[in-house]
VMD Tcl script that draws the C-alpha trace (Angstrom):
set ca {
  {0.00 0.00 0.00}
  {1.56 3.79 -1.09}
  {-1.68 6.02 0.16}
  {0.24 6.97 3.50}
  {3.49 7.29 1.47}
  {5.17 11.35 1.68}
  {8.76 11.18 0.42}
  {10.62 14.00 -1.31}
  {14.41 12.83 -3.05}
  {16.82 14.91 -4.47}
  {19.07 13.92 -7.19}
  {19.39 14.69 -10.79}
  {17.94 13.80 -14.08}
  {18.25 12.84 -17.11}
  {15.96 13.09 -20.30}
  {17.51 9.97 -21.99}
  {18.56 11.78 -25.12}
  {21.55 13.71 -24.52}
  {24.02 12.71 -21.50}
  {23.45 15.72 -19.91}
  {22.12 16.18 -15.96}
  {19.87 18.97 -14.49}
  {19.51 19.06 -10.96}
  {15.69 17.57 -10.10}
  {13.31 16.81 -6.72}
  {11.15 13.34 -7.21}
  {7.95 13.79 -4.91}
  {5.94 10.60 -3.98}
  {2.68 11.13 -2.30}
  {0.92 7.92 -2.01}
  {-0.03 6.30 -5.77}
  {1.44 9.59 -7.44}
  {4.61 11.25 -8.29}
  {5.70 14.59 -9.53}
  {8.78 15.26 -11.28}
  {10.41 18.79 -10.65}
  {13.63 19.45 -12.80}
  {15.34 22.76 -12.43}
  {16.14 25.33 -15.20}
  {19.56 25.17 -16.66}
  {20.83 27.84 -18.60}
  {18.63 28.22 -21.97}
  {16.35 24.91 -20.86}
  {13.24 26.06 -18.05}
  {12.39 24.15 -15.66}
  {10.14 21.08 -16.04}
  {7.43 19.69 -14.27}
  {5.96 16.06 -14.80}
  {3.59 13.27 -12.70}
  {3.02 9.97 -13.18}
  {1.42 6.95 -11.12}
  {3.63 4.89 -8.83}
  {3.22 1.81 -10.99}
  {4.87 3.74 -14.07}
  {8.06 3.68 -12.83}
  {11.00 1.16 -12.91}
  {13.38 0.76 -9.76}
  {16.38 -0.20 -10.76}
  {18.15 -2.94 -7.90}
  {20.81 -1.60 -5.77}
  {24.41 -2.24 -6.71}
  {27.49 -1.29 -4.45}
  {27.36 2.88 -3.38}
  {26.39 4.24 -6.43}
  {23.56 6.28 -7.07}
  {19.79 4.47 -7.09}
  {18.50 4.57 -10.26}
  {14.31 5.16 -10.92}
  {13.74 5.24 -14.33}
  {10.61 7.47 -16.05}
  {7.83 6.87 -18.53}
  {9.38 8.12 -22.15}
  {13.09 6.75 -21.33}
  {13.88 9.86 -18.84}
  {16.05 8.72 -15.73}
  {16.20 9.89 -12.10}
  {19.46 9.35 -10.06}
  {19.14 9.74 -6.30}
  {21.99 9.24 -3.30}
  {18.93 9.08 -1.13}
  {19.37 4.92 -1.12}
  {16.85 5.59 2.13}
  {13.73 6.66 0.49}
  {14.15 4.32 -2.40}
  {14.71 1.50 -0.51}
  {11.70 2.58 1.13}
  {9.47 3.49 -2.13}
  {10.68 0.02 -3.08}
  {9.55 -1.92 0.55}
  {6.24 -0.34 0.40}
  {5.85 -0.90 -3.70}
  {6.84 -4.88 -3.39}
  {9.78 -4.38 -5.68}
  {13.19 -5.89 -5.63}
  {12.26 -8.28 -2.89}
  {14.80 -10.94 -3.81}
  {17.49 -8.69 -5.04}
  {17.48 -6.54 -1.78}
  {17.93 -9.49 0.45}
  {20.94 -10.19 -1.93}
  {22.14 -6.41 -1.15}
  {21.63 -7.46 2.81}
  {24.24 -10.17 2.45}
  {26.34 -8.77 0.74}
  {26.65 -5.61 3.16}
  {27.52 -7.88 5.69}
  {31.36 -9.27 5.59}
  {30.43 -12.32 7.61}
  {27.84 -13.40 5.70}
  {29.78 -12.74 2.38}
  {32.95 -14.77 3.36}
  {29.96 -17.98 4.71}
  {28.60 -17.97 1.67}
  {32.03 -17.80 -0.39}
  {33.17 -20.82 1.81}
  {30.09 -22.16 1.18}
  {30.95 -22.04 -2.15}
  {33.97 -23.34 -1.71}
  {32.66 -26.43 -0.42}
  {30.21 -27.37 -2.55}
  {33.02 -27.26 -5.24}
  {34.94 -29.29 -3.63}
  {32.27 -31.41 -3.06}
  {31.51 -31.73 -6.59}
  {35.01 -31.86 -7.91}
  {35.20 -34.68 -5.19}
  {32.31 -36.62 -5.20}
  {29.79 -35.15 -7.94}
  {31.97 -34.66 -11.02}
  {32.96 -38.54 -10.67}
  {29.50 -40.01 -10.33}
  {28.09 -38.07 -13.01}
  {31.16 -39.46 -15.14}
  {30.08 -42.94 -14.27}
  {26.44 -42.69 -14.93}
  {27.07 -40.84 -18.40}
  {30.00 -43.81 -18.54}
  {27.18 -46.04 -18.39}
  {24.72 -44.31 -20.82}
  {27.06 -43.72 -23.49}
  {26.26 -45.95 -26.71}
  {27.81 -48.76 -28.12}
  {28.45 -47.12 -31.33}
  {29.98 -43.88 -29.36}
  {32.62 -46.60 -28.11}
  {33.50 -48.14 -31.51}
  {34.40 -44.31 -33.18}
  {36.58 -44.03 -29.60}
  {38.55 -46.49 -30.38}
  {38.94 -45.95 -33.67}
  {39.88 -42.69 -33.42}
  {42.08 -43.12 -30.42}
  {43.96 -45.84 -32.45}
  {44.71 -43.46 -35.48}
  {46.62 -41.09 -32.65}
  {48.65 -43.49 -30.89}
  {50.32 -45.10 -34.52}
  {50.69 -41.28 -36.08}
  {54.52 -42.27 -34.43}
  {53.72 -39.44 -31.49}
  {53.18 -42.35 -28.79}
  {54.86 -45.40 -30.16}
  {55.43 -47.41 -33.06}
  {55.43 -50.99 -34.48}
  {56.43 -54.13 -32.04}
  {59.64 -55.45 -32.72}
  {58.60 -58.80 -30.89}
  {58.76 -61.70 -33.30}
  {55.85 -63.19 -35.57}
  {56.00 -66.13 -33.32}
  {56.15 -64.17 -29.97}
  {52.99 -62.32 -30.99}
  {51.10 -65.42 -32.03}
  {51.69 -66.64 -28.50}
  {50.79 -63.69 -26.69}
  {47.68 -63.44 -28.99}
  {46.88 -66.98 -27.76}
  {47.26 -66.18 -24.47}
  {44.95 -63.21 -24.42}
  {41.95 -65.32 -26.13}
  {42.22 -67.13 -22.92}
  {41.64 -64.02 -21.00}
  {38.86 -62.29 -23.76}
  {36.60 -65.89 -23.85}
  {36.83 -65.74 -19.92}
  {36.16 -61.95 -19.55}
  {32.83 -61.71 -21.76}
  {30.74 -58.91 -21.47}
  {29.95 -58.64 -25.22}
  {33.39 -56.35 -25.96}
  {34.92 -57.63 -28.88}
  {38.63 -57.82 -27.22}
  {41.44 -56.96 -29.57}
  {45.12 -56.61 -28.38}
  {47.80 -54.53 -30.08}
  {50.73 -55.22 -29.13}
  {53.26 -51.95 -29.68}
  {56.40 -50.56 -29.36}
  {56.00 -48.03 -26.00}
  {58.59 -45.30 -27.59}
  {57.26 -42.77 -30.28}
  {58.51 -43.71 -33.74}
  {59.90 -40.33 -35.04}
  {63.31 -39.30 -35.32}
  {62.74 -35.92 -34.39}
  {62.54 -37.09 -30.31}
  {59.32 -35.39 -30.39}
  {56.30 -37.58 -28.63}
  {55.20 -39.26 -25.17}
  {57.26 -42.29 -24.58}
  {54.90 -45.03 -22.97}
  {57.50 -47.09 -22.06}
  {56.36 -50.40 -19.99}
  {52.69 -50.29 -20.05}
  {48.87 -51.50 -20.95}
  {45.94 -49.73 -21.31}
  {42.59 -50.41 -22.44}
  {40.27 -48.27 -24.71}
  {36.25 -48.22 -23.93}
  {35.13 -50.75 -26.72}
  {37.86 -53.46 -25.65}
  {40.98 -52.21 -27.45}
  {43.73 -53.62 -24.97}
  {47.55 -51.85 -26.03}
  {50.35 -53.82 -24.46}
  {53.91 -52.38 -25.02}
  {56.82 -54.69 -26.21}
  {59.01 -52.52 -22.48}
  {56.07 -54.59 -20.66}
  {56.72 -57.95 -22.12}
  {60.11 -57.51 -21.57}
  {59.85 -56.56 -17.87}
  {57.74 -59.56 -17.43}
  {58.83 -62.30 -15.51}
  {56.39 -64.86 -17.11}
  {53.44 -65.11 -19.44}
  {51.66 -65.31 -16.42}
  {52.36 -62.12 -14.97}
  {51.47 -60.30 -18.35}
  {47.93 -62.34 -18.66}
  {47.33 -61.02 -15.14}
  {47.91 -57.57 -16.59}
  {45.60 -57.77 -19.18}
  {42.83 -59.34 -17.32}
  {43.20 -56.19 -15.12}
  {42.36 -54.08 -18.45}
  {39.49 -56.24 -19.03}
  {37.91 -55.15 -15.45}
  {38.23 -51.72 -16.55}
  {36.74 -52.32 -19.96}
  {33.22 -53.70 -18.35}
  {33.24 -51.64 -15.81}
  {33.57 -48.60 -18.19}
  {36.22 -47.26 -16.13}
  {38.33 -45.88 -18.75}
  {35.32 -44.06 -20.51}
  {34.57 -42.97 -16.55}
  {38.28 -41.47 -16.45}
  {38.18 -39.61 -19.71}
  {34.29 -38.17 -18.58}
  {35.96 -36.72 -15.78}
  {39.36 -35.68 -16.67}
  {37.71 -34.18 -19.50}
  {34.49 -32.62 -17.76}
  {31.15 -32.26 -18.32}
  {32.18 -31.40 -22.19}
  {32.07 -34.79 -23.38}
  {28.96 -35.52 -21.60}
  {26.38 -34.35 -24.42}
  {28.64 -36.78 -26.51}
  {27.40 -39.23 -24.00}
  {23.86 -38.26 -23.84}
  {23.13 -37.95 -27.62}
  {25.73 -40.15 -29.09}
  {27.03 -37.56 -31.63}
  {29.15 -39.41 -33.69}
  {30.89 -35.99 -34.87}
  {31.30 -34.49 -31.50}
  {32.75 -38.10 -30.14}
  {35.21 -38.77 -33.21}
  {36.68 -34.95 -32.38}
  {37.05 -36.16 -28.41}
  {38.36 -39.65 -29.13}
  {41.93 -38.10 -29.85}
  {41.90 -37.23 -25.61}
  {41.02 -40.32 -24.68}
  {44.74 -42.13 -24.75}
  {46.32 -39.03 -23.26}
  {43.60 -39.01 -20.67}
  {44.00 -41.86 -19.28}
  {47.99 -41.88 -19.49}
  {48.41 -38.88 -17.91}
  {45.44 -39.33 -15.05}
  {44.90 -43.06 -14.33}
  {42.63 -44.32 -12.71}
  {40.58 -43.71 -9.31}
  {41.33 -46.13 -6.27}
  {38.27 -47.60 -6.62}
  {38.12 -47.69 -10.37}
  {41.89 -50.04 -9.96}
  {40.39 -52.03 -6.33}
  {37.35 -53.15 -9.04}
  {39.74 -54.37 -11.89}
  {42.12 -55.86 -9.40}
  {39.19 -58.15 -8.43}
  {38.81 -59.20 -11.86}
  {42.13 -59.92 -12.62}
  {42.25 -62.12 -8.99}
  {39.32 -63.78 -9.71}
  {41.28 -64.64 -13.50}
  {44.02 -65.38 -11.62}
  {42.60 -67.78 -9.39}
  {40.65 -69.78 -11.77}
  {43.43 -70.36 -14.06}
  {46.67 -70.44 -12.01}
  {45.36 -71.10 -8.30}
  {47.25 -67.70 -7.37}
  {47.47 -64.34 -8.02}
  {51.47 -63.94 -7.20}
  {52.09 -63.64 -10.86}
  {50.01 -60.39 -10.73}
  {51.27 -59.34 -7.74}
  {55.34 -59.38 -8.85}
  {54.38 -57.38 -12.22}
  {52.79 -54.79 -10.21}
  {56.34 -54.93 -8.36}
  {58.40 -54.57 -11.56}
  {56.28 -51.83 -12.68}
  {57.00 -49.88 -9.47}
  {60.59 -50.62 -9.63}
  {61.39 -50.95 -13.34}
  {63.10 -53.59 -12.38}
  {62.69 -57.09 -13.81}
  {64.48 -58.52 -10.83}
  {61.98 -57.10 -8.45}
  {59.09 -59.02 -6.27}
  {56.30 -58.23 -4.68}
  {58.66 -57.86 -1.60}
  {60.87 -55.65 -2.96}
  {57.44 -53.15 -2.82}
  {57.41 -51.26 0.73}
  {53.89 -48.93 1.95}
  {53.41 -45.34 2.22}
  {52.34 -43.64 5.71}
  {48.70 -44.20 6.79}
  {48.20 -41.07 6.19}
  {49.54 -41.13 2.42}
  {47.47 -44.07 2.05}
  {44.46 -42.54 2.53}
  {45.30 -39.00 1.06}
  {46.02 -40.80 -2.35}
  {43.60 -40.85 -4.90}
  {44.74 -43.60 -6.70}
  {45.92 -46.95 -4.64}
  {49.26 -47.40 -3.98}
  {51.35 -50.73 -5.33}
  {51.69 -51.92 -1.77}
  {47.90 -51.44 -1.04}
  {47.34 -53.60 -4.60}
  {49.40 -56.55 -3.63}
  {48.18 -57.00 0.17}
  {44.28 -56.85 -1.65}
  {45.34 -59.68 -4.01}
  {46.98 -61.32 -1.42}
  {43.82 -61.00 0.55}
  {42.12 -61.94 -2.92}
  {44.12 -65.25 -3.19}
  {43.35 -66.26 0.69}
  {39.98 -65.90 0.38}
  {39.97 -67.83 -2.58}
  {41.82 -70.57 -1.26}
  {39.50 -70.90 2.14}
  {36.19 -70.97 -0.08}
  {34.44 -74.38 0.78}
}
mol new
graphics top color blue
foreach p $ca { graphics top sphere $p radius 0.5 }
foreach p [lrange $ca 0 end-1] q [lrange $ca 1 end] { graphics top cylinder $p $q radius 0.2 }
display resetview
């Protein structure tokens, strides 16, 4: 209600076609207002009313002058933040944005609500940003995976990453052998393919991202294994162990998880729509992605228990599993699962991604339980 409202402010105003002020008094008495600007050299002095309802009250922002702006694009500037605040209270205008103006007069509330902030970043860096990666992980198409890999193969043989094996024909043929083993017991529909590579880039120039001793998996079942890895290997055994890891992370969509979240929520309408385009354009991060990030503690505690469970049915132990892990660490073919030694409590559990140590005492625990099932 305005019919009790008496307010006089002085400020200045404008007529909205030139940027030129003349000194001017607003009058409110209850639904009406009267505009009084004073004369200015060759212009007289103006007089003009309005209803209440005509005008527009511009929110407050910071110190500066409140703003009421006039039928016919005129504008009236005011310091008296008092009486417009007040017009505005009794006229049911800026409600929300005032309370906003409360807040952020007040330091203490300003520096809650920017920790606030804070957390609930954190909080979705943390916990948010990952499980939205896993669900879109989950919903992304089959045919979004096939153009991954694809696409992510073309990168890693442009010679930037690594080259051809040098392992014999025969070698290869054995390893390939091997790994039907682990693809017919792994299932999940993926049609399994390994490449077997040479981990250092194949240009001259020295230009490129050595991979050295490693395997990786792609989302659609493309398993890379390096020639540095077979070499570091102590056995067949420990390298089937190895790749029965990457088939955990293949079903469980980890590395498409990984890339989702290293990549943010970019890559998530690529997900959502399956956009061949838009995913062919991503799939060149996806082997850099997961290189240079890994994968999340519980994203390598989940593949571990695939590979164990591999382990166990076919060998009765996973120690073969457990000593590659070592080598890795070390890069050291001599090395054993002994020659591995913990991290602090405290690093343990600051980690995001599981520590070798904390791998081999779960697939020891792995191979225990196995061997105490009825």
């Amino acid at each position: 209600m305005t019919d009790s409202l008496n307010l006089s402010m002085t400020g200045v105003y404008f007529d909205g076609r030139s940027s030129r002020n003349r000194e001017a008094v607003l009058h409110v008495l209850g639904d009406q207002v009267r505009l009084q600007v004073q004369p200015d050299g060759p212009m007289s002095a103006l007089e003009q009313s309005w209803q209440v309802s005509d005008l527009t009250i511009e929110p407050p922002l910071g110190r500066i002058r409140r703003i009421v702006k006039l039928p016919g694009g005129g504008r009236f500037e005011t310091p008296d933040d008092a009486a417009v605040s007040l017009l505005e209270a009794r006229t049911d205008r800026n409600r929300g944005l005032g309370r906003v103006r409360q807040i952020e007069s007040r330091w203490s509330l300003t520096l809650g609500a920017l920790a606030a902030l804070g957390v609930f970043t954190w909080a979705f860096l943390t916990f948010g940003l990952p499980a939205v990666a896993r669900q879109a992980a989950v919903a992304t198409p089959r045919g979004v995976l096939v153009s991954f890999d694809r696409e992510a193969i073309k990168m890693l043989d442009n010679g930037e990453f690594m080259g051809p094996s040098n392992l014999s024909a025969a070698r290869q043929a054995q390893l390939q052998r091997e790994f039907k083993k682990v693809r017919d017991w792994a299932g999940g529909s993926y049609p399994y393919t390994l490449l077997l590579r040479n981990g250092e880039p194949d240009r001259k120039s020295g230009d490129g991202f050595s991979i050295g001793a490693n395997a990786f998996a792609l989302p659609n079942g493309t398993v890379v294994m390096t020639d540095q890895l077979v070499a570091l290997a102590g056995s067949d055994r420990e390298l089937m162990g190895v790749l029965a890891h990457e088939t955990g992370h293949v079903t469980h969509r980890h590395a498409l998880s990984s890339v989702y979240q290293g990549l943010g929520l970019s890559l998530l309408g690529v997900a959502l729509t399956g956009d061949l385009v838009s995913a062919t354009s991503f799939a060149a991060a996806v082997p850099t992605t997961l290189l240079a990030n890994g994968y999340s503690r519980k994203a390598e505690t989940e593949s571990d228990e695939v590979a164990g469970a591999y382990m166990m049915q076919v060998y009765g132990t996973t120690s073969p599993l457990r000593n590659i892990l070592a080598r890795l660490e070390k890069n050291d073919r001599k090395a054993t699962e002994d020659s591995v030694k913990g991290g602090s409590r405290a690093e343990d559990m600051l980690n995001t991604h599981p520590g070798t140590r904390q791998r081999i005492e779960h697939l020891k625990a792995i191979e225990q339980a196995g061997k105490n099932a009825p």
